[in-house]
C-alpha positions, 0 to 999 in steps of 0.5 A: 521512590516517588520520583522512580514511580513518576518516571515509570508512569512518564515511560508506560504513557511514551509506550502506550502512546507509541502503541497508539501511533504505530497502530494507526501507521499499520493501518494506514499502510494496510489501506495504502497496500489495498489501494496498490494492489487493486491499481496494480490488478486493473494496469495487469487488466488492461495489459492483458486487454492491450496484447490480446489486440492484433495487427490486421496484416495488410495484404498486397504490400503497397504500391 
């Protein structure tokens, strides 16, 4: 019986440990996502930016 104990006792430790890690993973993914996402609106920005810019037509053709 004590050594069934031990191993259950050995499997919450895992568990909780495991836990402990896959939180810290979640919210290190959720840093990295917002860091994405603000990168991703400012390129979104400048490329709205760039296709606002307009070619000046030159007038008369060259000669």
């Amino acid at each position: 019986m004590a050594i069934l104990l031990a191993n259950f006792n050995e499997n919450m430790q895992f568990l909780t440990n495991s836990h402990q890690e896959l939180v810290i993973a979640n919210r290190n993914l959720k840093k990295t996502i917002a860091g994405l996402s603000a990168q991703i609106a400012l390129i979104e920005e400048k490329a709205g930016a760039i296709k606002k810019i307009k070619t000046i037509p030159m007038k008369g053709g060259a000669e």
